[in-house]
PAZAPA-4460 file (N, C-alpha, C; in steps of 0.05 Angstrom, whole numbers, plus 32768, in hexadecimal, padded with zeros to 4 digits):
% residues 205
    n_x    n_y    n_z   ca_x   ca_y   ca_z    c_x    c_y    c_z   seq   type   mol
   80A2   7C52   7B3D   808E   7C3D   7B3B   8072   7C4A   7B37     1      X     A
   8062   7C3D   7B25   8048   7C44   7B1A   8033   7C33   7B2F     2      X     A
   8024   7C40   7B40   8018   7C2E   7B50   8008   7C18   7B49     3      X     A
   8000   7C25   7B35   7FE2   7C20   7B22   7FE6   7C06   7B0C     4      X     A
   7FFF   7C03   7B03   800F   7BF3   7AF7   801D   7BD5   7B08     5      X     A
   801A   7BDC   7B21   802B   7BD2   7B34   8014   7BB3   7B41     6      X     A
   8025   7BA2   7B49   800C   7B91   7B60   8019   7B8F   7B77     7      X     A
   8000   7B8E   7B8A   800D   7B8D   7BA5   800D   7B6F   7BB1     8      X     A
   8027   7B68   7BBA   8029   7B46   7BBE   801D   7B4C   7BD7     9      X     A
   8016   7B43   7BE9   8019   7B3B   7C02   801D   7B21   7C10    10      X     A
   802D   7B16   7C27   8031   7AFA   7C2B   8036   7AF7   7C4A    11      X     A
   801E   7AF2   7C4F   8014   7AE7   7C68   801E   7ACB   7C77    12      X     A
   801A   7AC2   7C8E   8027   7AAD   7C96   8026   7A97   7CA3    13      X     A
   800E   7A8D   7C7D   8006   7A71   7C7C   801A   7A66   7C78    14      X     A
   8021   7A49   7C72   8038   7A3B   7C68   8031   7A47   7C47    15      X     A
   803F   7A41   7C3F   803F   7A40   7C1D   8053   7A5C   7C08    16      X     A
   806E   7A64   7C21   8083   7A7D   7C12   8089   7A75   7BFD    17      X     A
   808E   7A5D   7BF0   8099   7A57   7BDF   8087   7A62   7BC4    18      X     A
   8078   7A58   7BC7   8060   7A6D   7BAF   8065   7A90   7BAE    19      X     A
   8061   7A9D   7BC0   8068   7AB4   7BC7   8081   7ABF   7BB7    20      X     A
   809B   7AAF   7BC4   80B2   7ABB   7BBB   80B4   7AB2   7B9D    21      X     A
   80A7   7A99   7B92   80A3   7A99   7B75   8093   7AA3   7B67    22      X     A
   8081   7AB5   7B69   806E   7AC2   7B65   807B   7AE2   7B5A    23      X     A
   808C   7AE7   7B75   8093   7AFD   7B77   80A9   7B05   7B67    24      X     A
   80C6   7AF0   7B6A   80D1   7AE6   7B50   80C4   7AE5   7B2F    25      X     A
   80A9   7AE6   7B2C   809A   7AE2   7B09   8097   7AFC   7B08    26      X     A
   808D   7B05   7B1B   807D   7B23   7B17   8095   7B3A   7B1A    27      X     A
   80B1   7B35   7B1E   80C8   7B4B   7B22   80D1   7B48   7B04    28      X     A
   80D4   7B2B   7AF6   80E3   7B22   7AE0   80C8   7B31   7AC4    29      X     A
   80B2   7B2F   7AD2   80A0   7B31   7AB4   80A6   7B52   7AB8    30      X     A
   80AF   7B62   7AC6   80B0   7B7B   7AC6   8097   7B92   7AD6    31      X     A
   8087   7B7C   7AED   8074   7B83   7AF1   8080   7B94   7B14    32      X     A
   807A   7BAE   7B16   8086   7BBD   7B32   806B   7BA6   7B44    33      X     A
   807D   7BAF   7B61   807B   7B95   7B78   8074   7BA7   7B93    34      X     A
   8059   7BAC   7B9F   805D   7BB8   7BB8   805E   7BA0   7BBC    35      X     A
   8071   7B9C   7BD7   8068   7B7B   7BE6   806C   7B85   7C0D    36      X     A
   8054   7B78   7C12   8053   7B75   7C2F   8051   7B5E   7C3B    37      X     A
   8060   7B5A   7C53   806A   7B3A   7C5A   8061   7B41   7C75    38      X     A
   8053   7B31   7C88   804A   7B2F   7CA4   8068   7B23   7CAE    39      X     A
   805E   7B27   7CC4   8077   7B21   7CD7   807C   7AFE   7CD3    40      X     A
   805D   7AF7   7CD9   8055   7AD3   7CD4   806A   7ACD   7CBC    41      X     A
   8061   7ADE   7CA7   8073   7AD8   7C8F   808B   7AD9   7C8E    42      X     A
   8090   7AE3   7C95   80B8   7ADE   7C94   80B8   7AC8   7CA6    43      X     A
   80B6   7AC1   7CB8   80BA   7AAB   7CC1   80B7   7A99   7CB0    44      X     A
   80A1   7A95   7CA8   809E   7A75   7C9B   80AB   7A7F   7C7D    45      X     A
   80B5   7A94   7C6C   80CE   7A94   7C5E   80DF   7A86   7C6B    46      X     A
   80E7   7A91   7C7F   80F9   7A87   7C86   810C   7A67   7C8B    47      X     A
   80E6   7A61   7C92   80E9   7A41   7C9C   80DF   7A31   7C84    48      X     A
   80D5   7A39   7C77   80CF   7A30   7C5D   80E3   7A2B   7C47    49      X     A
   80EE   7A4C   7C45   8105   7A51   7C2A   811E   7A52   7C31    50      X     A
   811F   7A4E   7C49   813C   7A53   7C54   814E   7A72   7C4D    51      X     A
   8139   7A7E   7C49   8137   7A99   7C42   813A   7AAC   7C5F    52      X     A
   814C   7AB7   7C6C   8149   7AD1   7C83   8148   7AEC   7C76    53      X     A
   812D   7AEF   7C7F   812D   7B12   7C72   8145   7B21   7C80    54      X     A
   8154   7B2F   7C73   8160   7B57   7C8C   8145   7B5D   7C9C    55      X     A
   814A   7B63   7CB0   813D   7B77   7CBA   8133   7B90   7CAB    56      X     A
   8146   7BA4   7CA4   814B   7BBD   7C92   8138   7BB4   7C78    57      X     A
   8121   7BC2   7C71   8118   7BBD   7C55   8127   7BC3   7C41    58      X     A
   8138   7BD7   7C44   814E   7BD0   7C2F   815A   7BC2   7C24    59      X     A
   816A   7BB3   7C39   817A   7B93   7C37   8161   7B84   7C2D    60      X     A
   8151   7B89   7C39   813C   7B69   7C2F   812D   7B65   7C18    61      X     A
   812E   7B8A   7C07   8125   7B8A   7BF2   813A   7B83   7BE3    62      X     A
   8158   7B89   7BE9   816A   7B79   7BD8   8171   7B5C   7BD3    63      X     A
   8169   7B4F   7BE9   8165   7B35   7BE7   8158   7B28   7BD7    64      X     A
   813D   7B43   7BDB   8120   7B2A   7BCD   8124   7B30   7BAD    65      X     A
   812F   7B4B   7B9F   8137   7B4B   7B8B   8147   7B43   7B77    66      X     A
   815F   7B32   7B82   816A   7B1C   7B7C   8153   7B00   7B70    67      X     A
   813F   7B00   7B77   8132   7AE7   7B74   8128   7AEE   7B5A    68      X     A
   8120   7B0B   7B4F   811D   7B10   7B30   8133   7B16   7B21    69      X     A
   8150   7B10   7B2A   816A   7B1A   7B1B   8167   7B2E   7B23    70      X     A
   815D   7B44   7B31   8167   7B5D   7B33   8153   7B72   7B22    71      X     A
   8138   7B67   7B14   812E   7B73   7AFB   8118   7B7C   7B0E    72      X     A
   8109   7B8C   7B07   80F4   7B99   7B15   80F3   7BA8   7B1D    73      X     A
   80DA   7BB5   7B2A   80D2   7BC8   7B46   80CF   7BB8   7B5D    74      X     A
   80D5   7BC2   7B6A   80CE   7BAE   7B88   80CC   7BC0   7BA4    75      X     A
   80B8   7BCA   7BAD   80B3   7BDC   7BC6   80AE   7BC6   7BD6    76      X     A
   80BD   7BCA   7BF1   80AF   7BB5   7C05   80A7   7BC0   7C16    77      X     A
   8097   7BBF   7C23   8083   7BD8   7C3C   8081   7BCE   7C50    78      X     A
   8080   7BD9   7C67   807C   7BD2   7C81   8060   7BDB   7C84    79      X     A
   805F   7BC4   7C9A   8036   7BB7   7C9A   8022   7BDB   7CAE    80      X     A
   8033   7BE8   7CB3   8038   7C07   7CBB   803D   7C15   7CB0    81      X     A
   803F   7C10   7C90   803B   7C2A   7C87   8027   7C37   7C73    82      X     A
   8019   7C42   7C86   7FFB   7C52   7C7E   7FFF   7C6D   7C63    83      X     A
   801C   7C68   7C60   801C   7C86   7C46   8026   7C78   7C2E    84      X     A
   8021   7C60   7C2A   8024   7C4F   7C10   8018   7C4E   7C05    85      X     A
   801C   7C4D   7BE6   8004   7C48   7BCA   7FEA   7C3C   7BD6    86      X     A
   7FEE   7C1D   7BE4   7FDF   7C0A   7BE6   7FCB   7C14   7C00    87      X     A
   7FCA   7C28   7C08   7FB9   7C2C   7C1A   7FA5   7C37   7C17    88      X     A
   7FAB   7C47   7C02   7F93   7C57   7BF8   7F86   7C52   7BD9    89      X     A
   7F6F   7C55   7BD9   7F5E   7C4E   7BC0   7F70   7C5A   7BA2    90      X     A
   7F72   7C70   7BAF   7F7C   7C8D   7B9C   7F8F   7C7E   7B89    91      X     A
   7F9D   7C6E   7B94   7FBF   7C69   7B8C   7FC5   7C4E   7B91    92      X     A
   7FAF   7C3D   7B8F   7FBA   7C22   7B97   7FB8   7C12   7B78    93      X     A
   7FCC   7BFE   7B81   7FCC   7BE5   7B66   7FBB   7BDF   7B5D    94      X     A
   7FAE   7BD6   7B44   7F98   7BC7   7B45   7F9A   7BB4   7B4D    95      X     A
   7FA6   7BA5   7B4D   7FAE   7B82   7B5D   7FB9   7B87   7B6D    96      X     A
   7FAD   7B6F   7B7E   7FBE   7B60   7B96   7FB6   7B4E   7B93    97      X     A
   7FCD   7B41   7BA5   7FCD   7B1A   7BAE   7FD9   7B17   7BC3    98      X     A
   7FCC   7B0E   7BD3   7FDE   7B01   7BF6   7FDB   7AE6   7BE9    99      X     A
   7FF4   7AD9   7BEE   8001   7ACA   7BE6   8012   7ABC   7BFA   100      X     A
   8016   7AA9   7C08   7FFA   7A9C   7C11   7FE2   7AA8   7C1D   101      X     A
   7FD3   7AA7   7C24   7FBB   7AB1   7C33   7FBB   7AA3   7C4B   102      X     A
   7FC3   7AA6   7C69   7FB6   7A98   7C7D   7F9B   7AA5   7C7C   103      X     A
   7F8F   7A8F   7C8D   7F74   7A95   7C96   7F6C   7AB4   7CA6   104      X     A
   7F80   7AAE   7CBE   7F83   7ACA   7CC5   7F83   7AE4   7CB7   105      X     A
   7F90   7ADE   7CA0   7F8A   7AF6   7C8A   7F75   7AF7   7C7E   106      X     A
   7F69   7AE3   7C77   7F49   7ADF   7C74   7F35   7AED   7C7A   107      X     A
   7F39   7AE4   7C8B   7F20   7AE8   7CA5   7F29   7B05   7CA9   108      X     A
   7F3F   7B10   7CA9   7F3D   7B2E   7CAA   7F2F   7B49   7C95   109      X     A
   7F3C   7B39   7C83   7F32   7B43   7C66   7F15   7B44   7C60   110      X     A
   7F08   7B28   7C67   7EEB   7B29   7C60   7EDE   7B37   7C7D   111      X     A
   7EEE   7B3F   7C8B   7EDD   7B56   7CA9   7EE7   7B6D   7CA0   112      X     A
   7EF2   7B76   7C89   7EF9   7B93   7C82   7F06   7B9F   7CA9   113      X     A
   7F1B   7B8A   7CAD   7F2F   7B8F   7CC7   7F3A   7BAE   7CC2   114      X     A
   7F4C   7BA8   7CAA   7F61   7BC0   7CAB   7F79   7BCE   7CBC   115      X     A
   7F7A   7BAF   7CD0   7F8F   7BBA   7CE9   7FB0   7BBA   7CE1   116      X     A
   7FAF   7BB0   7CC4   7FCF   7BB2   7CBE   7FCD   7BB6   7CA5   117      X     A
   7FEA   7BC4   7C92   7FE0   7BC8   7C71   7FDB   7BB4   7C62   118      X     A
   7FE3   7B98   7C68   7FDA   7B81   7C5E   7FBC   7B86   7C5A   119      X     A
   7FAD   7B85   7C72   7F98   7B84   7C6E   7F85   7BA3   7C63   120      X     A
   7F94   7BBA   7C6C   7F89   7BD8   7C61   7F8D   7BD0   7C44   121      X     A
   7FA4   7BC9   7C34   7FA4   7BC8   7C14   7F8E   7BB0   7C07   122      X     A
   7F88   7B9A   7C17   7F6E   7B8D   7C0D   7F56   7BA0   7C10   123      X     A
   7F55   7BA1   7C21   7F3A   7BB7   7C27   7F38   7BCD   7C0F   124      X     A
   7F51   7BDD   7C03   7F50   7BEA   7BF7   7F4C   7BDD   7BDC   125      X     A
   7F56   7BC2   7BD4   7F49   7BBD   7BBD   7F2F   7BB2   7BB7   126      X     A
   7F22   7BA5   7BD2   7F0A   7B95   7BD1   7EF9   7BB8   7BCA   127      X     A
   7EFA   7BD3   7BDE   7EE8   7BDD   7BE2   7EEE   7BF1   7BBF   128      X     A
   7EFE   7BF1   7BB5   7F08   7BFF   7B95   7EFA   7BEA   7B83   129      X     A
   7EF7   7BD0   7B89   7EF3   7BBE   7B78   7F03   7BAE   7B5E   130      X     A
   7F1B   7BB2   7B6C   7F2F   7BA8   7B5B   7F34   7B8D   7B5D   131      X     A
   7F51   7B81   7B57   7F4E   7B65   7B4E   7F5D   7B5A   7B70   132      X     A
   7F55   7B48   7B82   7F5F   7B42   7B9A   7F64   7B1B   7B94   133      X     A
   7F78   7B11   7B94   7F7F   7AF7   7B92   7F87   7AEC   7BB1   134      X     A
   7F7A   7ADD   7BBF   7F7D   7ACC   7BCC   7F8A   7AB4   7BD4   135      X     A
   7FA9   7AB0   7BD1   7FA8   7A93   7BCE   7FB4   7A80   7BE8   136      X     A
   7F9A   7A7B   7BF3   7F8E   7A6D   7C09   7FA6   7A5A   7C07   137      X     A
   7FAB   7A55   7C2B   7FBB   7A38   7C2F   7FB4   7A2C   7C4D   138      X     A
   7F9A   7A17   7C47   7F9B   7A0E   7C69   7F87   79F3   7C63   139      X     A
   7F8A   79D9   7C6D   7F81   79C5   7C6F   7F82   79B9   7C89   140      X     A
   7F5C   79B1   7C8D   7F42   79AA   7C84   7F3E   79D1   7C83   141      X     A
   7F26   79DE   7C7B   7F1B   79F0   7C83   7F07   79EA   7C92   142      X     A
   7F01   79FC   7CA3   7EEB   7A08   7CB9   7ED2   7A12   7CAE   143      X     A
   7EC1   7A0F   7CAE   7E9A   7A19   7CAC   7EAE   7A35   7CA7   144      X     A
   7EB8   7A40   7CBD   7EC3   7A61   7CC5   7ECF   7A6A   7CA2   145      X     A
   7EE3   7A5D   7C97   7EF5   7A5F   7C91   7EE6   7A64   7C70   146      X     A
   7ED8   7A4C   7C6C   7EC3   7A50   7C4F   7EB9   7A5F   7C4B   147      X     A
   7EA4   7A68   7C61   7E95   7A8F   7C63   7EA0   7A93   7C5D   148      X     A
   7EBA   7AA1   7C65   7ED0   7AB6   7C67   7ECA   7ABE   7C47   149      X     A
   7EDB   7AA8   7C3B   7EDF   7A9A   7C1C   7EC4   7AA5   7C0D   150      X     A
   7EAE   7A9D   7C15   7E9B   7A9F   7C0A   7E91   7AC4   7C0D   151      X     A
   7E93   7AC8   7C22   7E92   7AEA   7C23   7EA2   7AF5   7C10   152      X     A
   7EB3   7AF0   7C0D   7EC6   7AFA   7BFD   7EC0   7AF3   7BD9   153      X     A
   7EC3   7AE2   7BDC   7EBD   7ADA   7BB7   7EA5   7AE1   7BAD   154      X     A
   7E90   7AE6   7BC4   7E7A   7AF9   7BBC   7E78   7B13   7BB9   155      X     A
   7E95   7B22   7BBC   7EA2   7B3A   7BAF   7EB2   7B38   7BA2   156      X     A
   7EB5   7B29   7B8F   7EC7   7B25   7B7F   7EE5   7B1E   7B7B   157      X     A
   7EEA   7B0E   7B90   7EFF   7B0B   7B9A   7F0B   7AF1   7B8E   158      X     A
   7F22   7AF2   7B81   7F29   7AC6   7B7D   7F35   7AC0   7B93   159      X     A
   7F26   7AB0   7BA2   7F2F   7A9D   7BAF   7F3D   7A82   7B9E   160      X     A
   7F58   7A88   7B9E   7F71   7A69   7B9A   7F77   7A57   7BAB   161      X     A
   7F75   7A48   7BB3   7F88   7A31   7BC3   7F96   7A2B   7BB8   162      X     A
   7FA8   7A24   7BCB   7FC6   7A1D   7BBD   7FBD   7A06   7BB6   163      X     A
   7FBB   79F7   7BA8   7FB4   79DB   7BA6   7FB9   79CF   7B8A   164      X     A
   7FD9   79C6   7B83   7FDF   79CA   7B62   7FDB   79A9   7B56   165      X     A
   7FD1   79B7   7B42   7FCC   7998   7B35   7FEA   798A   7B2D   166      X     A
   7FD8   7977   7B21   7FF5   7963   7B23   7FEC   7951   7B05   167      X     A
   7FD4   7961   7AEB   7FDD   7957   7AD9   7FF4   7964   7AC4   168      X     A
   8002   7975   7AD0   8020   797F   7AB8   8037   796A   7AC3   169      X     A
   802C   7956   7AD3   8040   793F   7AD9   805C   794C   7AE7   170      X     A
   805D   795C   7B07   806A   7966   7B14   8081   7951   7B1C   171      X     A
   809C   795B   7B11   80B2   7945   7B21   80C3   7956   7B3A   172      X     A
   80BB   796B   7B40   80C8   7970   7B50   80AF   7991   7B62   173      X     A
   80B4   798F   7B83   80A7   79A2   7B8C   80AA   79BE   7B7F   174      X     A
   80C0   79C7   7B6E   80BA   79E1   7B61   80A6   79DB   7B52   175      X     A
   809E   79C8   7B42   8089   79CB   7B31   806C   79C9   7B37   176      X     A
   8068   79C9   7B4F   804C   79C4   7B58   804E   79E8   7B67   177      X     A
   8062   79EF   7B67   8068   7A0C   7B73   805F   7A13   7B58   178      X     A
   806B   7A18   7B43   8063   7A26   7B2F   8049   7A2C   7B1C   179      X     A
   803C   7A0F   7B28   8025   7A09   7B22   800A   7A1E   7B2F   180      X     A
   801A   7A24   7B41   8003   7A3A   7B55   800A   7A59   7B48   181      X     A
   8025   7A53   7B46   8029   7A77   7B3E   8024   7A7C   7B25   182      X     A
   8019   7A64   7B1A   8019   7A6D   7AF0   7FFF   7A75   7AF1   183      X     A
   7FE8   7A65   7AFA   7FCD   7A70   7B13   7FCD   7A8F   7B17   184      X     A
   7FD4   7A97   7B28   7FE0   7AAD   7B31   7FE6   7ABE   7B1B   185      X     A
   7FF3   7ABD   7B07   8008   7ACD   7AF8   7FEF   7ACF   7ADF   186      X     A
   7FD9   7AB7   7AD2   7FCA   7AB2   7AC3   7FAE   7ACE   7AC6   187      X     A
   7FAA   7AD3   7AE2   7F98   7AE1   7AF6   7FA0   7AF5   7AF0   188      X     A
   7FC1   7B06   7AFA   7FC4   7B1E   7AF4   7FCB   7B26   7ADE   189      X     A
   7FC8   7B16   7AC6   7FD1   7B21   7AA6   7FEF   7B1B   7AA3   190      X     A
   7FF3   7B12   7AAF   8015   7B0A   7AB0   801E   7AFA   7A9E   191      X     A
   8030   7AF9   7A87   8034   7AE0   7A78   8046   7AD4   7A7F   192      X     A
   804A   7AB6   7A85   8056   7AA5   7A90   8059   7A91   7A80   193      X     A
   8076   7A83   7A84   8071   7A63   7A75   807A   7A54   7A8F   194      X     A
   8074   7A55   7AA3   807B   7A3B   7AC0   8071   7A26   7AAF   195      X     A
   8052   7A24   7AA4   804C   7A07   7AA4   8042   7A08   7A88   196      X     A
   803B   79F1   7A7D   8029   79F1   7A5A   800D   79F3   7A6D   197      X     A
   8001   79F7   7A58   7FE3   79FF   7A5E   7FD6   79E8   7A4D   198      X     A
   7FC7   79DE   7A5E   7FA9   79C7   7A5D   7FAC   79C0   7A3E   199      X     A
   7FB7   79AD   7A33   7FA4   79AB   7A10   7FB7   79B0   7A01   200      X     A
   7FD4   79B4   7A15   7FF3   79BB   7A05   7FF8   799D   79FF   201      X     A
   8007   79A3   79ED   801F   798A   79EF   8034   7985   7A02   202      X     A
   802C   7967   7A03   803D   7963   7A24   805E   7964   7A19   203      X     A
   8067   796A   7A2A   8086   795F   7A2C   808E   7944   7A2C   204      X     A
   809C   7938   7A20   80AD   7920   7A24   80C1   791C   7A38   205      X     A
***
């Protein structure tokens, strides 16, 4: 795996896996290598979300999650402990990342340059390299707290996303308001995608 070539998912544990594991699924299929780091929060709400149980063993669980791109890709999955990974250091990290969903908690860590787990050490390393950091926020009402955060951040260049998918490609079913966030997503990291027509297409019948 080419680090430099590579994006680092990360998926924290707001509600919203379903974006994540479809996300992660576009970016294995377009051929794009995958560090991915999952909080503990996060597997759970995989879990309770996708009906998805990670292995324990990152092995098993990288085999699992590789199944969701047919099997095509790179796919490293890292434990939130490990300090001798690409994504830790400037030297050798991805240009992209995306935590996917974003709790707040991850937020608010990120814009205090925390660094108490690699979730948050690999943001740090792209905010402070100046590379490309995607955001995509999941929490309703927000907090005074929560907007700073937001706002500290996008005043380094950061996209702040909410999950929040429109609904004029006329969505008939919850995968498509899912896909709607990750073509977003996929549009951001140079990814070519057809999930949805784009604004000014011709609609479907």
């Amino acid at each position: 795996m080419k680090p430099r070539d590579a994006v680092t998912l990360a998926i924290s544990g707001a509600s919203g896996a379903p974006y994540a594991l479809r996300l992660l699924e576009c970016l294995l299929r377009a051929g794009r290598p995958v560090y991915l780091l999952i909080s503990d929060a996060g597997r759970i709400v995989i879990e309770q979300e996708c009906g998805l149980r990670l292995p324990t063993a990152p092995g098993a669980a990288r085999e699992v999650l590789l199944e969701r791109g047919d099997g095509a890709g790179e796919l490293r999955l890292l434990g939130l402990d490990d300090w001798f990974s690409a994504v830790a250091s400037g030297s050798n990290a991805p240009r992209s990342m995306v935590v996917c969903p974003c709790s707040m908690g991850a937020l608010s860590a990120i814009a205090r340059g925390a660094s108490d787990n690699l979730i948050e050490r690999a943001a740090d390393v792209v905010l402070k390299e100046r590379r490309q950091l995607i955001l995509v926020t999941r929490e309703s009402p927000l907090s005074s707290i929560h907007l700073e955060n937001m706002l500290t951040l996008s005043r380094m260049g950061v996209v702040i996303m909410p999950a929040s998918p429109g609904f004029y490609h006329c969505p008939e079913k919850v995968d498509d308001l899912v896909d709607f966030m990750v073509a977003r997503v996929l549009d951001h990291l140079g990814v070519e995608m057809d999930l949805v027509e784009r604004w000014g297409g011709e609609r479907k019948d």
